[in-house]
C-alpha positions as CSV (number, residue, x, y, z in Angstrom):
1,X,319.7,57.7,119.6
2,X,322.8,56.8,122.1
3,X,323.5,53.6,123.1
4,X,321.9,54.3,126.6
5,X,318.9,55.2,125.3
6,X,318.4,52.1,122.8
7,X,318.9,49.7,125.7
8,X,315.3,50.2,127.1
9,X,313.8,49.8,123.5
10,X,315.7,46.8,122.9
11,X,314.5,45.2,126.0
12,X,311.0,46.3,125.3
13,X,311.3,44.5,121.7
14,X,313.1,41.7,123.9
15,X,309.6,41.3,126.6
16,X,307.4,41.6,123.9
17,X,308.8,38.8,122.1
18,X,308.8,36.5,125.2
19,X,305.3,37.5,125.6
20,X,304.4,36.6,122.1
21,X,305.5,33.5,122.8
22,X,303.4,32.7,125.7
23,X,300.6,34.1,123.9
24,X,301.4,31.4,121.1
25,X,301.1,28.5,123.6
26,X,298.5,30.0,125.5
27,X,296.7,29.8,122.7
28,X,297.4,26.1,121.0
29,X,297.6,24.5,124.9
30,X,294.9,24.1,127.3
31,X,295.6,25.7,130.0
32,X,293.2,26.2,133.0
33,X,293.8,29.9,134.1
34,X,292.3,30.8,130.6
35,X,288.8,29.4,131.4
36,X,288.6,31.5,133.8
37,X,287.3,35.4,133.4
38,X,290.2,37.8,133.3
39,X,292.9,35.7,131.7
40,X,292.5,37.4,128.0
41,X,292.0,40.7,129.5
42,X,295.5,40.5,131.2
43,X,297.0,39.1,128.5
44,X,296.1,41.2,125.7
45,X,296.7,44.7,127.8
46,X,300.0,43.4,128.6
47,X,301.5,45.0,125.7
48,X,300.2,48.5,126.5
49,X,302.4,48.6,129.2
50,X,305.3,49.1,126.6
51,X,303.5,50.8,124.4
52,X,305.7,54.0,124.4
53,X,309.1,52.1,123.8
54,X,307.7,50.2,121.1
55,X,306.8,53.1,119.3
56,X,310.2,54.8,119.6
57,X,311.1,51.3,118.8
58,X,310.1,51.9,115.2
59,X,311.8,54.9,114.6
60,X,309.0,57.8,116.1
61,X,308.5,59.4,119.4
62,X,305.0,59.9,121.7
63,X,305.5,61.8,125.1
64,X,301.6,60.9,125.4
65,X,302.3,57.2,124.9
66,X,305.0,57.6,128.0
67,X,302.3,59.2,129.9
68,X,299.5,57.5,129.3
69,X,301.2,53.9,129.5
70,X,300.7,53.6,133.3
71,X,297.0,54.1,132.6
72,X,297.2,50.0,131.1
73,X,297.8,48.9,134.5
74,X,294.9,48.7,136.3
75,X,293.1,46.8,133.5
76,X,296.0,44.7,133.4
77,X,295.7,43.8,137.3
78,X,292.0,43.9,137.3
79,X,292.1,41.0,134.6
80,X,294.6,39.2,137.0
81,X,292.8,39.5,139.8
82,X,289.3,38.5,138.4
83,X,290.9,35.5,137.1
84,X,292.6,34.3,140.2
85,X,289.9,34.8,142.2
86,X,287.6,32.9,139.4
87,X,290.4,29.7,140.5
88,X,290.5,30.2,144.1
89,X,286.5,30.6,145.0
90,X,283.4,29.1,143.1
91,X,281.0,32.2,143.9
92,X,284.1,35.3,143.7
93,X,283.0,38.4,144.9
94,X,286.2,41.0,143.1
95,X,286.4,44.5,145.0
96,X,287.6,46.0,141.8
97,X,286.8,49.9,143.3
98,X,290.8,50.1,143.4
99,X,291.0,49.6,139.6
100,X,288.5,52.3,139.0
101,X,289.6,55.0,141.0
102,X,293.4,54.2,139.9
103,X,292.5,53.7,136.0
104,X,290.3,57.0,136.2
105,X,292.6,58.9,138.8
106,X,295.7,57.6,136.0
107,X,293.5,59.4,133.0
108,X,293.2,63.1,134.9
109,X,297.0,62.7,135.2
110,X,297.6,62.3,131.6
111,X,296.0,65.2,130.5
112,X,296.9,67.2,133.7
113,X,300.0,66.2,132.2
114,X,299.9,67.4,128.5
115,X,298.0,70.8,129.8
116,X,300.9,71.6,132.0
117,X,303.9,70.5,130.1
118,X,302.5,70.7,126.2
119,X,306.0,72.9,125.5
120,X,308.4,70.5,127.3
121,X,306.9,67.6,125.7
122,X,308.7,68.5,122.4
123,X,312.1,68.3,124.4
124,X,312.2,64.6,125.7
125,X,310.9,61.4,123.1
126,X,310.2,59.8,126.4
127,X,309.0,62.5,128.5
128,X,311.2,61.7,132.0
129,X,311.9,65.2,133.9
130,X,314.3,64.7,137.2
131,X,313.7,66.7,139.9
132,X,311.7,69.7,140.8
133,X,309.1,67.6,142.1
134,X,306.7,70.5,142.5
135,X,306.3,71.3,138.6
136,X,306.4,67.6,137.3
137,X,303.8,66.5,140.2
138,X,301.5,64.9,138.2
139,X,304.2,62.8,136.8
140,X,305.8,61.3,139.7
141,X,302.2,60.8,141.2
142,X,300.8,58.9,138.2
143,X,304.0,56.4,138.7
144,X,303.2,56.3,142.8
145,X,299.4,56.1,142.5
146,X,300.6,53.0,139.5
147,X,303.1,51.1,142.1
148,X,300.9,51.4,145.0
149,X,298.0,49.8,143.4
150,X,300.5,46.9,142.0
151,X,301.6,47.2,146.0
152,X,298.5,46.4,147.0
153,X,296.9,44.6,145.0
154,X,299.8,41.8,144.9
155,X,299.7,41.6,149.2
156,X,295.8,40.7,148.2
157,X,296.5,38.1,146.0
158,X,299.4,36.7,148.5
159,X,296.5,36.8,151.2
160,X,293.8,34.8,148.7
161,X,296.3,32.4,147.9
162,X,297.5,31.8,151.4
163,X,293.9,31.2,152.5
164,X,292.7,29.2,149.5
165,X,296.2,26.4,150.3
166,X,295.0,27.0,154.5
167,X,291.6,25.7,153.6
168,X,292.5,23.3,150.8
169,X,291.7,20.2,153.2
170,X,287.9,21.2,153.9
171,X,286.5,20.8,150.7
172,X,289.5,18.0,149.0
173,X,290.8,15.2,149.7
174,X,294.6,14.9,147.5
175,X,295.5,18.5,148.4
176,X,298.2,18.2,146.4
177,X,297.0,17.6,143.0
178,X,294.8,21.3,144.0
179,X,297.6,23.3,144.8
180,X,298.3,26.5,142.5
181,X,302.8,26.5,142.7
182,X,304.3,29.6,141.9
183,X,301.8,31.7,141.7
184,X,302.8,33.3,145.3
185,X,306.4,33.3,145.0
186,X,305.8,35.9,142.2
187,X,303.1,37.9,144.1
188,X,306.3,38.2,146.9
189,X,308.2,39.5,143.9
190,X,306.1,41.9,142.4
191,X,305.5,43.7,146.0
192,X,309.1,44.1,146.4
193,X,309.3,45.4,142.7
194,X,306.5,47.9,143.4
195,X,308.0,48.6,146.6
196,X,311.5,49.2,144.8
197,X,309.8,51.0,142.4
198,X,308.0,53.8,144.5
199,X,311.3,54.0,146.2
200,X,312.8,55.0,142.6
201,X,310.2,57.3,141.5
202,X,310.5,59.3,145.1
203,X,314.8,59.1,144.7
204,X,313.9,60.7,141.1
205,X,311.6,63.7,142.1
206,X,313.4,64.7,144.5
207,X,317.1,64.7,142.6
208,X,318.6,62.0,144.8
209,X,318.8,59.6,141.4
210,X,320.1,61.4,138.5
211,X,318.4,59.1,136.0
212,X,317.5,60.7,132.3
213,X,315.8,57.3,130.9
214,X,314.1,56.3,134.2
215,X,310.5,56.0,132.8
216,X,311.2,53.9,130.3
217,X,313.2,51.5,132.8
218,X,309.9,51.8,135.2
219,X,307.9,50.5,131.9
220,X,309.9,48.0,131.3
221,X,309.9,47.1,135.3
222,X,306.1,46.6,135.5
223,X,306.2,45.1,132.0
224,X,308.7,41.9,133.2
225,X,307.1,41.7,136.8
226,X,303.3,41.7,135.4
227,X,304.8,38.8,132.5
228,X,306.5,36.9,135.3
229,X,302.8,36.7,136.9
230,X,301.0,35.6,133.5
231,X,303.7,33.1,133.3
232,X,302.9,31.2,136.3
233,X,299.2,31.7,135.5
234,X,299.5,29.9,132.1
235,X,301.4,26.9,134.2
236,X,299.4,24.0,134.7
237,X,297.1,23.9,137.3
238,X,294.1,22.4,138.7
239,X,292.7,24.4,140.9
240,X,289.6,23.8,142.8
241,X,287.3,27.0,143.2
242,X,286.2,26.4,147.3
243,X,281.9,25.8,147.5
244,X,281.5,27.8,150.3
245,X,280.0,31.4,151.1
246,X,282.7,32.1,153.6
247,X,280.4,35.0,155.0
248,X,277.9,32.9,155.4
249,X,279.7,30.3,157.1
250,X,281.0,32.9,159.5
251,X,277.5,34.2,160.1
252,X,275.4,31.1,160.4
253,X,275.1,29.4,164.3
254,X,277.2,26.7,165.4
255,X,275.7,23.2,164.0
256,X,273.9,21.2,166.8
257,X,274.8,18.0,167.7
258,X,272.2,16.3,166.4
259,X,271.7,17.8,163.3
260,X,275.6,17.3,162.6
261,X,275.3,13.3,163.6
262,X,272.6,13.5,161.0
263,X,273.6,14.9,158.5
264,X,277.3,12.8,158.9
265,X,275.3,9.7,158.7
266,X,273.9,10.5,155.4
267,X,277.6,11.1,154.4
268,X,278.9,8.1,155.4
269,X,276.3,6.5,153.7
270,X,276.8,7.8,150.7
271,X,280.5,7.4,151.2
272,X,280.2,3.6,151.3
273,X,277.2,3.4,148.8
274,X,279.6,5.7,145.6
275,X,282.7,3.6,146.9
276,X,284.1,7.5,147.2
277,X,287.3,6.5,149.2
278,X,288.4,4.9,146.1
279,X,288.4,8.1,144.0
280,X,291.6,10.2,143.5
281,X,291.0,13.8,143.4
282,X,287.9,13.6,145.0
283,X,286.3,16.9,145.8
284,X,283.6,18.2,148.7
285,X,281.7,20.0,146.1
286,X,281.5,16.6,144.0
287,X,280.5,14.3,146.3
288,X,278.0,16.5,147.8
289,X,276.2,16.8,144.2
290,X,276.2,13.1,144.2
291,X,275.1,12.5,147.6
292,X,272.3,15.3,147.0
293,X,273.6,17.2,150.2
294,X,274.8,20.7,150.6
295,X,278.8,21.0,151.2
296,X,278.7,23.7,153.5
297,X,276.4,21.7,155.9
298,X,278.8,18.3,155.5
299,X,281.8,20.6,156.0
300,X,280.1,22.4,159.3
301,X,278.9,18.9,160.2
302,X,282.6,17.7,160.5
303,X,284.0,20.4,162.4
304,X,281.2,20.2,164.9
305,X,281.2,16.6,165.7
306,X,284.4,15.1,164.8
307,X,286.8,18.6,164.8
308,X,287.8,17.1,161.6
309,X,287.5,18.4,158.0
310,X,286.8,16.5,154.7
311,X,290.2,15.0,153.7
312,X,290.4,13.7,157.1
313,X,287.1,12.0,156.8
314,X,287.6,10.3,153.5
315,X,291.2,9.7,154.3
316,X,290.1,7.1,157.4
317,X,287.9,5.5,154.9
318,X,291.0,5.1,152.6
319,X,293.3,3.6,155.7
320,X,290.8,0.9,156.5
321,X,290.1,-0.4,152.4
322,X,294.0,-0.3,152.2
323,X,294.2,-2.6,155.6
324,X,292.0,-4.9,153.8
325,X,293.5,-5.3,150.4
326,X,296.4,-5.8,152.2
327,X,295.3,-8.5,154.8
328,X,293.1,-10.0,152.1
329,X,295.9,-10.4,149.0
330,X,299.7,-10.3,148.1
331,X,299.9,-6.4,147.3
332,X,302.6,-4.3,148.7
333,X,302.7,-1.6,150.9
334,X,304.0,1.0,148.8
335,X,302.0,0.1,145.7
336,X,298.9,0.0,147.4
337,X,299.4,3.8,149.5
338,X,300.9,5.1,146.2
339,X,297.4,3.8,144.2
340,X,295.2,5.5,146.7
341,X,297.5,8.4,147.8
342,X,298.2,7.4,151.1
343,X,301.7,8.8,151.4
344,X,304.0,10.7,149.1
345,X,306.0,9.0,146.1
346,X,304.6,5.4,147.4
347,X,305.9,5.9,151.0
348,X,303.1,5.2,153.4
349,X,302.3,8.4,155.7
350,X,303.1,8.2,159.3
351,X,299.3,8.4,160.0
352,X,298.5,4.7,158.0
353,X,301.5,3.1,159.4
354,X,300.4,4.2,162.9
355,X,296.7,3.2,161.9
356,X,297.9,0.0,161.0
357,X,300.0,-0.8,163.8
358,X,296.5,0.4,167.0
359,X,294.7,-2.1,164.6
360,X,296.6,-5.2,165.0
């Protein structure tokens, strides 16, 4: 094989060594994405995705195996996006439809493929025509129908995420010790990577982009951009799934006055009685198990009488027991905002500092 040709396998030898790696440590470290369902699914698929290069790797050749890698995909993403989901929302409801009809749609491609070009298989290892768009159709469409379901797909999990970090202050208190890093920054990357990718494929079937060992360069593509995303799921994180039925919360009336006083004051109660302000990485869905009370009623109680959500609540608890351990002892002001996580790195947030200053 030339030089040009090797490169590809090489780097397909080169990704499937990284990702034996993270496998390794996935698998000796506790890690939270893995709890979750869909974490081993992705990760054990992952290598199908090369599957074809591999192979030629090793001294043989499969047009089927270039064919028929795309199909890996969509279980791939499905596993993905079950397990994100599984991270983001306690009671996930996946629309995996678009895994289906792409896996399924994938498959009739395959073997539209090898009944239409059975002969021409036997002239490329790799199977990558250029051009004449209108007698290779089904190959170029398998690799659109595979980028615009990575396209998609990764805009969802940008939109989750984004509303999982929006609403992270309803239901805890130290947002920060909840937040998923990363994870976003390479959902933007793999939607420009499909984007680039479909661009590609289109530049190839129509002759613009004279490129003999595209296909195996498109492999390798979704191969690095679908690692970089199991990567930051194997990070550490501690995520908190969100308690609430967000359909039902957008269905069910407004919360009356009275009942929201109510149910506040059993809150409140329950806030002094478990000493709750004093907890660091308190959550909605915990105190409400100890309290007995239903989170989704504290959290509409808040936003109809006080326009506030939870971390606000439990944070004015915090500012006045930090006003009195510091009236009542020696301690300092940044060890005392740093212990109960009044302010970031042991500087006191402008909200205590102006709390202490209307109490004087």
């Amino acid at each position: 094989m030339s030089t040009q040709h090797m490169i590809p396998l090489w780097s397909a030898g080169v990704l499937t060594a990284l990702w034996l790696c993270l496998l390794l440590k996935v698998s000796r470290h506790k890690v939270a994405a893995k709890g979750f369902a869909g974490f081993w699914l992705a990760m054990l698929s992952w290598p199908l995705l090369l599957v074809s290069e591999l192979w030629q790797l090793v001294g043989a050749a499969s047009p089927l195996l270039t064919a028929a890698a795309v199909v890996a995909l969509p279980v791939l993403l499905a596993g993905v996006y079950r397990n994100l989901l599984a991270m983001l929302w306690r009671k996930p409801k996946p629309a995996l439809w678009p895994f289906y009809v792409a896996g399924i749609g994938l498959l009739v491609l395959v073997v539209i493929q090898g009944w239409l070009h059975a002969s021409d298989w036997q002239q490329w290892p790799g199977f990558a025509p250029v051009g004449e768009p209108l007698k290779y159709w089904a190959v170029y469409f398998s690799c659109l129908i595979a980028t615009f379901l990575f396209l998609y797909i990764c805009i969802v999990w940008v939109e989750h995420l984004q509303q999982y970090h929006y609403e992270l202050p309803l239901q805890v208190v130290d947002t920060e010790m909840f937040q998923i890093k990363g994870l976003s920054g390479a959902c933007g990357f793999a939607v420009g990577m499909a984007f680039c990718l479909a661009v590609i494929v289109a530049a190839v079937a129509f002759g613009f982009l004279p490129f003999a060992n595209w296909l195996s360069w498109f492999h390798l593509s979704l191969a690095l951009t679908t690692l970089i995303l199991l990567v930051q799921l194997a990070r550490k994180h501690s995520p908190s799934p969100s308690p609430f039925d967000h359909e039902a919360l957008s269905a069910a009336p407004k919360m009356s006055q009275a009942t929201a006083q109510a149910v506040l004051k059993r809150a409140e109660a329950a806030v002094i009685s478990q000493k709750a302000y004093k907890e660091i990485g308190l959550t909605l869905t915990r105190f409400a198990e100890r309290a007995g009370m239903s989170a989704s009623d504290i959290c509409l109680a808040l936003l109809a009488a006080k326009k506030s959500h939870f971390r606000g609540f439990i944070y004015q608890y915090r500012m006045k027991y930090a006003k009195q351990v510091l009236m009542s002892s020696d301690a300092k002001l940044d060890s005392v905002t740093k212990r109960l996580k009044l302010g970031v790195n042991g500087t006191a947030s402008r909200s205590f500092l102006k709390y202490l200053e209307n109490r004087r």
